[in-house]
N, C-alpha and C positions, 0 to 999 in steps of 0.2 A: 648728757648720756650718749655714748657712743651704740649704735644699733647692733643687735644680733646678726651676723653674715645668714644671709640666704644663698641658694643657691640651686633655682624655677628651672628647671631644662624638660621638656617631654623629652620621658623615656629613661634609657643609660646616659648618664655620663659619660663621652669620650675622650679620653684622656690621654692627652699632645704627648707626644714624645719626649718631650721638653719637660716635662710633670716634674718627675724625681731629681732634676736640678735646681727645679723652682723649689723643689720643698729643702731638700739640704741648703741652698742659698738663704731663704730666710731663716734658718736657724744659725747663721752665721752673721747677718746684715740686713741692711737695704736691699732692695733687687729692682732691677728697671728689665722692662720688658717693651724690646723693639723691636716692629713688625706690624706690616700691612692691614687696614682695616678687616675686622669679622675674622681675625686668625685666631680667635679664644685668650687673647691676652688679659682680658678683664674677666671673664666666665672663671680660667684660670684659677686667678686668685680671688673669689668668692667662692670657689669650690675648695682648695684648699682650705682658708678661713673656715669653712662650715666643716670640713675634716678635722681640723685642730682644734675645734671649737673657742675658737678667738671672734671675740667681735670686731665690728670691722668700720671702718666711716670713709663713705666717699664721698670723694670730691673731684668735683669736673673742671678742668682749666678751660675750655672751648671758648670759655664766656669770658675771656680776661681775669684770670684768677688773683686777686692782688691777697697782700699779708692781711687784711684786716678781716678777708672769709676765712682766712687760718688761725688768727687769732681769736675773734670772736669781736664784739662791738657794745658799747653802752647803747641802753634802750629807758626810754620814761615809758613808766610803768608805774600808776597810781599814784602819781608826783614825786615820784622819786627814779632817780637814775641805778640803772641794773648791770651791772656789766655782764653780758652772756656768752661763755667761753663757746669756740666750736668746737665742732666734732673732732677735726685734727688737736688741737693741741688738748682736749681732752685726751685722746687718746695715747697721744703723744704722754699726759704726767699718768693714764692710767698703766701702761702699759699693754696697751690694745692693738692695734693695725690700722693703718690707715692706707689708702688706692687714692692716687692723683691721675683721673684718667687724662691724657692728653698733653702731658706737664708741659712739653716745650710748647702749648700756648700760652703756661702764665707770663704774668710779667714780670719783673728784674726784683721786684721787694719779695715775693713769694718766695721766689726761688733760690733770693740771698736768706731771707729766715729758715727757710729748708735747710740749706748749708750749712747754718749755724747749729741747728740741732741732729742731726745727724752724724756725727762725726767720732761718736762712741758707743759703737750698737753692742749690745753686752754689757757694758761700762756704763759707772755711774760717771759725771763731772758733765754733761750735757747739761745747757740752763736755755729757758728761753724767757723774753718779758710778759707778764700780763694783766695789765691796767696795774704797774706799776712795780708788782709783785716780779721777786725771781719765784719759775719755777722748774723743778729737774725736771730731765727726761729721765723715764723709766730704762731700765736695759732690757726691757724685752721689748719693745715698742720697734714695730717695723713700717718702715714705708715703702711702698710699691708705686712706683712710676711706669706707665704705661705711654709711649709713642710713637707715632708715625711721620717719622724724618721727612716726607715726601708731600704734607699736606699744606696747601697754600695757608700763610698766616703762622706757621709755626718761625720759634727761633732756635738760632742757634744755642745748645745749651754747656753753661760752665764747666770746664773737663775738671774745677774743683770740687765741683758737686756731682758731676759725673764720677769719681774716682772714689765717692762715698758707696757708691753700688755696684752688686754686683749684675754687669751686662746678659741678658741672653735673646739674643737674635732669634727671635721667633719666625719661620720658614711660614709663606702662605698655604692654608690650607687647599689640598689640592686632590686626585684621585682618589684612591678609596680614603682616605681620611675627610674627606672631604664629603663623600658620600655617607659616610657611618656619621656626621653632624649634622648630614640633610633629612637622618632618618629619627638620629635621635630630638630633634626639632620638629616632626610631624611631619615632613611631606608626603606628598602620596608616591609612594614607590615607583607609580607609571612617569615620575615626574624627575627621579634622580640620577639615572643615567643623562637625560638632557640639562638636570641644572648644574652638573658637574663638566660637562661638554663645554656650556657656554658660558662659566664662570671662569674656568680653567684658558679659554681661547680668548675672553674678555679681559684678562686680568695679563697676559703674557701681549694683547694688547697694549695695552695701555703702559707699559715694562718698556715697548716700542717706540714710545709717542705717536702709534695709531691713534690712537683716541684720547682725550684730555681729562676722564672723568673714571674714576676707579671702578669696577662694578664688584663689590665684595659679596662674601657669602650670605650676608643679612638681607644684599638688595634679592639675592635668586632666591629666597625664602619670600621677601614678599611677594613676589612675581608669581610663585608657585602657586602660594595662598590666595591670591587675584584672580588668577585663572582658573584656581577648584569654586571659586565664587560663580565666575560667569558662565 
């Protein structure tokens, strides 16, 4: 079963500039979304998903994502062996949605299986194997790859798998957009002129090699929330 997309924000949704290319793009393909941590690339597409009302299955590469979490895996199960499909390649023959957050950390088999099915979005003839079985890919079925070129441990990724999506360079969240996410997220008002200060001068750091460690808009949310604590 592929899960229903949510889509948890206190408040409005603020919605990237970027939005209505993300949304034409997946109605045309695949889409990868590249740009700096806490810039909404992943809120993004569970907020759309929950507007389309598409189910959605994620999956995290961080942890070394290899084919066999995309595929799915045999399990013993009352003495007998079960094969259990995941959420991707479910989604993939339902024709659901699926989010690889952080793709250029999987590793070389994930990312070659990807390739292989993606390569006729709209079109039937897409096949991938599982526990033995051919199965099609759906033609509505999308995948959305989400990452950050700049994070230690990623790779470089195939420009033939790259060439299956469509790119949009997502801009860091910064000045008033930046603010209208700190507000729809709960900070306390007296908090977001300074966490947009120090996010925006922390982050053009780090652009510098001032400093070695990115400080995104997720770390000035916790910061804010620590400090309405103490």
């Amino acid at each position: 079963e592929v899960p229903i997309a949510t889509s948890s924000v206190n408040g409005d949704y603020v919605n990237p500039p970027w939005l209505d290319e993300l949304a034409g793009a997946s109605k045309i393909g695949h889409v990868e979304l590249m740009g700096p941590a806490g810039s909404g690339k992943t809120l993004a597409v569970h907020h759309l998903a929950v507007e389309q009302g598409k189910k959605l299955a994620i999956i995290t590469a961080d942890g070394g994502l290899r084919k066999r979490d995309l595929v799915g895996q045999r399990e013993l199960i009352g003495g007998s062996t079960i094969f259990t499909a995941a959420e991707f390649a479910a989604a993939a023959k339902n024709g659901d949605w699926a989010l690889i957050d952080e793709a250029n950390m999987a590793e070389p088999d994930a990312m070659a299986f990807i390739n292989g099915m993606t390569d006729r979005p709209n079109q039937e003839g897409s096949t991938f194997q599982v526990a033995g079985q051919t199965i099609e890919v759906h033609p509505g079925f999308r995948c959305f790859m989400t990452r950050n070129p700049n994070y230690v441990g990623t790779r470089r990724m195939n420009e033939a798998l790259r060439d299956r999506f469509w790119t949009i360079e997502v801009p860091p969240l910064s000045g008033k957009a930046l603010a209208a996410m700190f507000k729809a997220h709960g900070m306390q008002a007296s908090f977001i002129n300074t966490g947009v200060y120090l996010t925006d001068s922390l982050y053009k750091a780090w652009t510098d090699n001032r400093i070695a460690y990115q400080i995104s808009p997720r770390r000035a949310l916790a910061a804010a929330d620590l400090t309405a604590a103490l």
